[in-house]
N, CA, C and O atoms as a GROMACS GRO file, in nm:
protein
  416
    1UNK      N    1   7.162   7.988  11.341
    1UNK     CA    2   7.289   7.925  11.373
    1UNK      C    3   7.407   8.011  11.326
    1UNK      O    4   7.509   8.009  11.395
    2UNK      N    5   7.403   8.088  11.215
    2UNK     CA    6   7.515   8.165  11.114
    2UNK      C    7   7.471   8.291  11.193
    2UNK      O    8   7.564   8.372  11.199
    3UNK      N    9   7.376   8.327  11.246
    3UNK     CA   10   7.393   8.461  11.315
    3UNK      C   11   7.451   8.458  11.478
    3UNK      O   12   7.536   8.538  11.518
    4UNK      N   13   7.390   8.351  11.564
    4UNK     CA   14   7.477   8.349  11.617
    4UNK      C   15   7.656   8.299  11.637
    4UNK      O   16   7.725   8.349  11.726
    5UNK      N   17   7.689   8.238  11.580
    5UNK     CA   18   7.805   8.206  11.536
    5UNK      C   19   7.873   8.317  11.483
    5UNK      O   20   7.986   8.291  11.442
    6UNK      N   21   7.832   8.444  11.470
    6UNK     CA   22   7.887   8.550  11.387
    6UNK      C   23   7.872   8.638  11.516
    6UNK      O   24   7.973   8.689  11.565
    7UNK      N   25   7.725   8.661  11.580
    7UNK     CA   26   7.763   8.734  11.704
    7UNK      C   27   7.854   8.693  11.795
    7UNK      O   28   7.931   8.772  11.849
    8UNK      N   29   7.852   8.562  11.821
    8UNK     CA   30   7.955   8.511  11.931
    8UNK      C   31   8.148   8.552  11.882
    8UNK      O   32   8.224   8.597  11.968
    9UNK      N   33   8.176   8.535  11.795
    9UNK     CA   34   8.282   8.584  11.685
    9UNK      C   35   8.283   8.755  11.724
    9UNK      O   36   8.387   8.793  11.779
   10UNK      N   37   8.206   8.832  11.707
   10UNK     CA   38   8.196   8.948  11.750
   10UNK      C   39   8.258   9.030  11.838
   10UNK      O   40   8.349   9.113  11.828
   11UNK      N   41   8.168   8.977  11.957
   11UNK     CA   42   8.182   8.999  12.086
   11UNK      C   43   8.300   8.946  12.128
   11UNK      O   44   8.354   9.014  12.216
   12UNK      N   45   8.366   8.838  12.091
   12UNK     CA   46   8.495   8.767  12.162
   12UNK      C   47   8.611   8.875  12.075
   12UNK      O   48   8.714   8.920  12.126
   13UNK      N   49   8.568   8.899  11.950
   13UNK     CA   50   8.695   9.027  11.921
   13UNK      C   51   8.656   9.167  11.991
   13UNK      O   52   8.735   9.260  11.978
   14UNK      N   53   8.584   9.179  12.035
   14UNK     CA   54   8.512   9.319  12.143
   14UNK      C   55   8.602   9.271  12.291
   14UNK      O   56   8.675   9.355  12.344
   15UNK      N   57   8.591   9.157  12.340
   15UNK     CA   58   8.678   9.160  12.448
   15UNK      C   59   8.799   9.125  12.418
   15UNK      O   60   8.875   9.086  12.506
   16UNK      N   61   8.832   9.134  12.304
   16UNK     CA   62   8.964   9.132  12.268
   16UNK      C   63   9.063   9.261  12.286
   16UNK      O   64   9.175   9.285  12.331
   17UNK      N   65   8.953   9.332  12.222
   17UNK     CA   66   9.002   9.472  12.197
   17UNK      C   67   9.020   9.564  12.341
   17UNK      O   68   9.103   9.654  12.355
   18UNK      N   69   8.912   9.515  12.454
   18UNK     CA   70   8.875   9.586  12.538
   18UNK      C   71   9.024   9.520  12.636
   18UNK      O   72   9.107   9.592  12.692
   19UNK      N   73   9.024   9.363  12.634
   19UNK     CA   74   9.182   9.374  12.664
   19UNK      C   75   9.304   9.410  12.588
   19UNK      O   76   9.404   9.357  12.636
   20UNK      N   77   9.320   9.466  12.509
   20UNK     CA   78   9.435   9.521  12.431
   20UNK      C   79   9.427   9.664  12.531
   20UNK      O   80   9.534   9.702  12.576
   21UNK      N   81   9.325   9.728  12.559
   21UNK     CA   82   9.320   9.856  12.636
   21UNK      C   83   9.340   9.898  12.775
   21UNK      O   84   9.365  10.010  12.820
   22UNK      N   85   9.320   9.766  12.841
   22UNK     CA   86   9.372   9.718  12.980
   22UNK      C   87   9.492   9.733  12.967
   22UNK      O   88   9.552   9.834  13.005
   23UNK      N   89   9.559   9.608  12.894
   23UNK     CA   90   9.711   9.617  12.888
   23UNK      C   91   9.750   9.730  12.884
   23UNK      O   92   9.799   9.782  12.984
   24UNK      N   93   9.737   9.791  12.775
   24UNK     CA   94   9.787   9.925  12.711
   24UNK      C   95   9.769  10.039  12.842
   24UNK      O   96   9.847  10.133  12.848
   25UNK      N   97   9.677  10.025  12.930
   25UNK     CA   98   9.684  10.090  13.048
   25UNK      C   99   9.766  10.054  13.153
   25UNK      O  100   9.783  10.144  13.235
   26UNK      N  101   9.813   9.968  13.171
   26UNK     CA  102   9.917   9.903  13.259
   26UNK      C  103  10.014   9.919  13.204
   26UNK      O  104  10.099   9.982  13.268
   27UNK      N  105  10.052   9.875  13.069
   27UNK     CA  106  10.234   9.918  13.034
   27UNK      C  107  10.289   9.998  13.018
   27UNK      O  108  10.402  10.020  13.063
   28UNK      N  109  10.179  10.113  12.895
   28UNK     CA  110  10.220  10.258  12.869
   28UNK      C  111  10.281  10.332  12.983
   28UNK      O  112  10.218  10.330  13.088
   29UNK      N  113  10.408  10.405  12.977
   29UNK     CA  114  10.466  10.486  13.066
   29UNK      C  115  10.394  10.602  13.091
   29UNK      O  116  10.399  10.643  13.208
   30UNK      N  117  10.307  10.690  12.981
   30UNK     CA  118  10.252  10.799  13.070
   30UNK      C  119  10.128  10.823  13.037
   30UNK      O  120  10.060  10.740  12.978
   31UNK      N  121  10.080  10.953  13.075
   31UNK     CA  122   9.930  11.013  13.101
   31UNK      C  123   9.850  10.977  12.960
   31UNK      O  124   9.744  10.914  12.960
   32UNK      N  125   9.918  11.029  12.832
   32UNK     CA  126   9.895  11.070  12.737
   32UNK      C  127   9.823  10.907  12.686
   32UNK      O  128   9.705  10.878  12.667
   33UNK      N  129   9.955  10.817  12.672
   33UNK     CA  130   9.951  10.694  12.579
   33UNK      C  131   9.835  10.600  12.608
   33UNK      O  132   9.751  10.542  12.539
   34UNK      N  133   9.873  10.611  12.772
   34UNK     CA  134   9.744  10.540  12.898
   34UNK      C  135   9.600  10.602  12.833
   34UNK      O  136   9.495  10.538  12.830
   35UNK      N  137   9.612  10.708  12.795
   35UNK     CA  138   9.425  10.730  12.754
   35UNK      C  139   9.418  10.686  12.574
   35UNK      O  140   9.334  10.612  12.523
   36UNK      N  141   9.530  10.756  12.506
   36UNK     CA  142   9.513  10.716  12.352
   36UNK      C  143   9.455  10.537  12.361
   36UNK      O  144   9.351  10.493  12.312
   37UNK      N  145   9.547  10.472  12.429
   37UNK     CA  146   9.542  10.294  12.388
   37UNK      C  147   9.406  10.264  12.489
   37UNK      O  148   9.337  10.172  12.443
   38UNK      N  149   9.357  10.318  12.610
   38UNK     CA  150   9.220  10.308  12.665
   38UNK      C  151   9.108  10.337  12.585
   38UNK      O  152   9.010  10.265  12.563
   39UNK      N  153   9.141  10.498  12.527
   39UNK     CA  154   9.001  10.508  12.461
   39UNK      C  155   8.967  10.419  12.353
   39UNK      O  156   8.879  10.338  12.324
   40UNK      N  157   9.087  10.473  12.298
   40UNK     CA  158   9.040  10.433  12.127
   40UNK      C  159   9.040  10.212  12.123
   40UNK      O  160   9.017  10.152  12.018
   41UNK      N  161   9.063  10.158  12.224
   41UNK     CA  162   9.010  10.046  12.241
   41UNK      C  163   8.933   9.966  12.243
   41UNK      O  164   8.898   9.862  12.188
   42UNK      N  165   8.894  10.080  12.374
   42UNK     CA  166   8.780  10.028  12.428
   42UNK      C  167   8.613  10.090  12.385
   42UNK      O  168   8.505  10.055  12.432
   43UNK      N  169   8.639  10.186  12.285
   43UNK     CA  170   8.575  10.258  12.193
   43UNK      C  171   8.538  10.126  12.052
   43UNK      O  172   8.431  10.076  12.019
   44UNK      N  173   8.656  10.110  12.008
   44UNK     CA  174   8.591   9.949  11.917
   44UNK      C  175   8.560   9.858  12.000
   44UNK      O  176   8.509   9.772  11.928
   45UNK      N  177   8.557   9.818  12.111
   45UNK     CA  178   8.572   9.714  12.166
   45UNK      C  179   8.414   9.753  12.165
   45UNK      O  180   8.355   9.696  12.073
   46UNK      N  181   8.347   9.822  12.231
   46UNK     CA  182   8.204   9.869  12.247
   46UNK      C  183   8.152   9.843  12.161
   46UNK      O  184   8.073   9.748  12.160
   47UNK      N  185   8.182   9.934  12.033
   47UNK     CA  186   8.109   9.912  11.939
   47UNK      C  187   8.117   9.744  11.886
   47UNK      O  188   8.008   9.695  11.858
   48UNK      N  189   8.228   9.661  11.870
   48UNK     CA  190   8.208   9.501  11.851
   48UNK      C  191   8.125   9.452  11.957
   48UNK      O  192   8.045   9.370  11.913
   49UNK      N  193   8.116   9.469  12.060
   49UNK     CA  194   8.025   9.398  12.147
   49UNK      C  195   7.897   9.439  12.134
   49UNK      O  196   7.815   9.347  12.128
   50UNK      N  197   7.836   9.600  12.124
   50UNK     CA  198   7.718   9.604  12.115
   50UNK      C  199   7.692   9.558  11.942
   50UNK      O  200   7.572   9.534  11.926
   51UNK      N  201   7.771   9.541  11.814
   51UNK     CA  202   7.686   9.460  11.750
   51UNK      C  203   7.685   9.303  11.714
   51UNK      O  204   7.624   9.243  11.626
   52UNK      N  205   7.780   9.256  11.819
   52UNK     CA  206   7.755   9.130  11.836
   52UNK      C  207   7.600   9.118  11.912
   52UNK      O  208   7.521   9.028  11.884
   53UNK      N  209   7.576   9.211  11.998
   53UNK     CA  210   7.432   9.197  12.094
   53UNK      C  211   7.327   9.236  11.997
   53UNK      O  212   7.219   9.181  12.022
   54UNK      N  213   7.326   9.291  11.926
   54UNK     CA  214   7.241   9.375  11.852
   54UNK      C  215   7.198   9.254  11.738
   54UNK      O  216   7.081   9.244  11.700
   55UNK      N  217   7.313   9.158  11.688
   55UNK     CA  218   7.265   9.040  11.586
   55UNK      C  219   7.228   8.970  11.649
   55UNK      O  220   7.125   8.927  11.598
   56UNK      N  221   7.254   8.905  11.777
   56UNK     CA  222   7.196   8.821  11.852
   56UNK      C  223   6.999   8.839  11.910
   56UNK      O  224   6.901   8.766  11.896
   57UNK      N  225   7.022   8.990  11.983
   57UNK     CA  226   6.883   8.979  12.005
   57UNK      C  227   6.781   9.034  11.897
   57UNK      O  228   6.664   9.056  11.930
   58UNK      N  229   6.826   9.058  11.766
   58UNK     CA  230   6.771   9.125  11.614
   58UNK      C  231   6.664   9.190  11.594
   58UNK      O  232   6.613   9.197  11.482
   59UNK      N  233   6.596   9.266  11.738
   59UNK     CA  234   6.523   9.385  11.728
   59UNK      C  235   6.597   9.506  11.662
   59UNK      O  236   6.704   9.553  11.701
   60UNK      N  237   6.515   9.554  11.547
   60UNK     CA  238   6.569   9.719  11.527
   60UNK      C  239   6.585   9.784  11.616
   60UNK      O  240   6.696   9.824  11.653
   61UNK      N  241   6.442   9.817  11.689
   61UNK     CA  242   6.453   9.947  11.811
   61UNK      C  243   6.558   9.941  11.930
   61UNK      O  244   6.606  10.034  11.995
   62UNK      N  245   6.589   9.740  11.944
   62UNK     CA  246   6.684   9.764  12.060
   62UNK      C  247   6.861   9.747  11.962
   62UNK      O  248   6.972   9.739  12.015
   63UNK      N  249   6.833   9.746  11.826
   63UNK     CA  250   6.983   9.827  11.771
   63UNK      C  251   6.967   9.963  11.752
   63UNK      O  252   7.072  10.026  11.737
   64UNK      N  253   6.911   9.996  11.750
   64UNK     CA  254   6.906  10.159  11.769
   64UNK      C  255   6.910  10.230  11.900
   64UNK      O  256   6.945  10.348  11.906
   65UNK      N  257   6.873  10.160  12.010
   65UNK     CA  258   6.926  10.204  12.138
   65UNK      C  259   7.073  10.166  12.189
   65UNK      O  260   7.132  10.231  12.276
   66UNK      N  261   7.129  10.041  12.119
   66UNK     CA  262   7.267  10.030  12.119
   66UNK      C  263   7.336  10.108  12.042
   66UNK      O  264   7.456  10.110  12.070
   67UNK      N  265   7.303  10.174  11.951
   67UNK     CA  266   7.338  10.271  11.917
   67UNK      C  267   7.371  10.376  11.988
   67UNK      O  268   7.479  10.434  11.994
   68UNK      N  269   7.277  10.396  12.040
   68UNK     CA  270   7.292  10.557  12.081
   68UNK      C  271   7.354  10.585  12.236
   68UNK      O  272   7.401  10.681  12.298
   69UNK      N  273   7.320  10.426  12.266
   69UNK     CA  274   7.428  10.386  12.418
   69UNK      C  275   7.626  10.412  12.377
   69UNK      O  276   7.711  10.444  12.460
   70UNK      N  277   7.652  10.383  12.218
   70UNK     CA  278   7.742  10.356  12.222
   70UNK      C  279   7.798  10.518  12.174
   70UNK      O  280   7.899  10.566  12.227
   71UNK      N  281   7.732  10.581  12.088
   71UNK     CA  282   7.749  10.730  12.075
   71UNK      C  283   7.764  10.798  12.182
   71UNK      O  284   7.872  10.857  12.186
   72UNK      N  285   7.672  10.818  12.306
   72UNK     CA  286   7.674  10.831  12.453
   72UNK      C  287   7.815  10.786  12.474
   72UNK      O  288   7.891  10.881  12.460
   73UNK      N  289   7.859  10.706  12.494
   73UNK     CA  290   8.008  10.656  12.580
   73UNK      C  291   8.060  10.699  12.464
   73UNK      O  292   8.088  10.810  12.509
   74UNK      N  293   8.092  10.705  12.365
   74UNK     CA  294   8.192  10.802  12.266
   74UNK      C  295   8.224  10.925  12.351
   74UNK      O  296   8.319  10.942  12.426
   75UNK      N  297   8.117  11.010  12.320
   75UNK     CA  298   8.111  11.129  12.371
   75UNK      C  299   8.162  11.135  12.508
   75UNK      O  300   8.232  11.228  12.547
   76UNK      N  301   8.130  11.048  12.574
   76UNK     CA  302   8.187  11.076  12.746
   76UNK      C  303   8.336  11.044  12.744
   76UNK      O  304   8.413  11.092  12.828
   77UNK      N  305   8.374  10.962  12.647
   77UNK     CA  306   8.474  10.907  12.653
   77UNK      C  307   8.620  10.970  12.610
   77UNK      O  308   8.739  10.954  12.639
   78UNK      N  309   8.518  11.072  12.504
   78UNK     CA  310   8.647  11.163  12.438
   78UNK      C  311   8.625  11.272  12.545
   78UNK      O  312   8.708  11.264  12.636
   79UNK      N  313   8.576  11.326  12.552
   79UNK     CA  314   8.546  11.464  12.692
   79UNK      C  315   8.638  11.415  12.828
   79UNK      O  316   8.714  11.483  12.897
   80UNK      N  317   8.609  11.299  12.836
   80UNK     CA  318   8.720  11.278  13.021
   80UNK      C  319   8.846  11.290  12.968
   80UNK      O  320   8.918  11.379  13.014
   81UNK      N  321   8.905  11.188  12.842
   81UNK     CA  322   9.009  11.197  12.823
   81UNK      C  323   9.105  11.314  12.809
   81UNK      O  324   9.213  11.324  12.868
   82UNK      N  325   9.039  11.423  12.703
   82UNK     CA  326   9.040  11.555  12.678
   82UNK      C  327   9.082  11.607  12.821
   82UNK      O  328   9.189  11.666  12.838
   83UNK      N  329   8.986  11.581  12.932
   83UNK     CA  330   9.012  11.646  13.050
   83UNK      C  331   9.103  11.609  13.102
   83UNK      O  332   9.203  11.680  13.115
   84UNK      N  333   9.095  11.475  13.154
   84UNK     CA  334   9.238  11.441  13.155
   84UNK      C  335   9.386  11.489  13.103
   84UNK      O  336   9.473  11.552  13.162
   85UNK      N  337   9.384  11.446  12.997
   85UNK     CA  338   9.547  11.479  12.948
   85UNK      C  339   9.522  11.676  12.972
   85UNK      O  340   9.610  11.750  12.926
   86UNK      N  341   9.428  11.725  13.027
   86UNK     CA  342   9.455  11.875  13.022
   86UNK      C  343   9.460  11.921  13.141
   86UNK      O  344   9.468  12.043  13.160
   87UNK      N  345   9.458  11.831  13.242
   87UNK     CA  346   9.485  11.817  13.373
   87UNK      C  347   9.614  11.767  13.407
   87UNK      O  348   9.673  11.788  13.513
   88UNK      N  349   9.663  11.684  13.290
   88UNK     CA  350   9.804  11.683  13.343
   88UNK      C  351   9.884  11.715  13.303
   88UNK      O  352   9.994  11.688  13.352
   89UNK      N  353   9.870  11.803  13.174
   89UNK     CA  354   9.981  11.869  13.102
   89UNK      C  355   9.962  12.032  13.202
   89UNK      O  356  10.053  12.113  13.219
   90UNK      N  357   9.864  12.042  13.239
   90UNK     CA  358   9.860  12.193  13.361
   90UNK      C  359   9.948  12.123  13.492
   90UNK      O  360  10.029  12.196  13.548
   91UNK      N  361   9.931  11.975  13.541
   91UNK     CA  362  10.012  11.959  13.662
   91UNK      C  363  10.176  11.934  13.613
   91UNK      O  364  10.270  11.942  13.693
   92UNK      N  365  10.191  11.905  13.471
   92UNK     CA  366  10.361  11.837  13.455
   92UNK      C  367  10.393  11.993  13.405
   92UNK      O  368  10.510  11.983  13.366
   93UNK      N  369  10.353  12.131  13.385
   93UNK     CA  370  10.367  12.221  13.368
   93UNK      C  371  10.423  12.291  13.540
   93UNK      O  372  10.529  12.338  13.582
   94UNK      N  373  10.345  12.277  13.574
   94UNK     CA  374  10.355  12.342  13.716
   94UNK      C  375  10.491  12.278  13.774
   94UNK      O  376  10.560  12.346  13.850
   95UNK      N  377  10.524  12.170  13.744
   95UNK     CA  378  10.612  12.075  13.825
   95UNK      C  379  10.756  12.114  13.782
   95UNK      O  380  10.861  12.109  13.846
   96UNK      N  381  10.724  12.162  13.628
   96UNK     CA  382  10.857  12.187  13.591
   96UNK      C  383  10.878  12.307  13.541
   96UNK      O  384  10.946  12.334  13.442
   97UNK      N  385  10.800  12.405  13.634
   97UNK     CA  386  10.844  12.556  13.656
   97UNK      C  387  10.863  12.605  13.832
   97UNK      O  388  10.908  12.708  13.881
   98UNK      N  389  10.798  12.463  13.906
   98UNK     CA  390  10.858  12.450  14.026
   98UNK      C  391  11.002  12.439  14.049
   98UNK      O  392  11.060  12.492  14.143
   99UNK      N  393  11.059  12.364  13.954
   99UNK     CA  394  11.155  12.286  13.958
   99UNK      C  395  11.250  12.377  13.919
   99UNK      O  396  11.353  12.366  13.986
  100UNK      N  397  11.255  12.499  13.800
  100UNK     CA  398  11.350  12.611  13.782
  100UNK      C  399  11.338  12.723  13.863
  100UNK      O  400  11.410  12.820  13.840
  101UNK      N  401  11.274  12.723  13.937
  101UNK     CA  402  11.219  12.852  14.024
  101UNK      C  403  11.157  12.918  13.996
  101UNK      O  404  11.135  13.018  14.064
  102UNK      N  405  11.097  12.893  13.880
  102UNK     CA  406  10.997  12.987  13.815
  102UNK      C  407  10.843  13.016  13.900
  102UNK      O  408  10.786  12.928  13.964
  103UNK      N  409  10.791  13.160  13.884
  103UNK     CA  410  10.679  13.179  13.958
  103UNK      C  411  10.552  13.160  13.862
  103UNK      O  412  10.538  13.237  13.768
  104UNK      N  413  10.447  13.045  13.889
  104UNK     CA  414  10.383  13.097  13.751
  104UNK      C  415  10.278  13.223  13.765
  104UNK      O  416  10.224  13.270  13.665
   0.00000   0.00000   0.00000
């Protein structure tokens, strides 16, 4: 009863977080802020939800594969972003050496 009551508690601050990162993608004005308040969100938000799942179904082996599900989306998660903001600091570069006449 105290474990689930603690996973359910969990997971509802995991979709808490995961909407704080929505928002934060809709209001933020640019490239940069839009990924800081996405990742790093929805990065706790993951991790609260997979160990709300992880107390609920209380196998080791399947918390240790939530584990390594959630390390996995870390890693992917910091790498797009990375790419991202380096994709658009090369396009808001270009735009504003278009814009002086500059040749690059």
């Amino acid at each position: 009863m105290i474990i689930d009551l603690l996973s359910g508690a969990v997971i509802v601050v995991g979709v808490v977080f995961f909407t704080a990162g929505t928002i934060g993608l809709i209001r933020f004005p640019d490239t940069r802020s839009r990924l800081h308040a996405l990742t790093k969100a929805d990065n706790i938000g993951l991790a609260l939800v997979l160990i709300g799942v992880a107390l609920q179904v209380g196998s080791g082996s399947t918390a240790v594969l939530l584990l390594i599900a959630w390390v996995l989306v870390l890693g992917a998660a910091s790498v797009s972003a990375q790419t991202l903001a380096g994709v658009e600091a090369d396009n808001s570069s270009e735009v504003a050496s278009a814009g002086s006449g500059e040749s690059a």
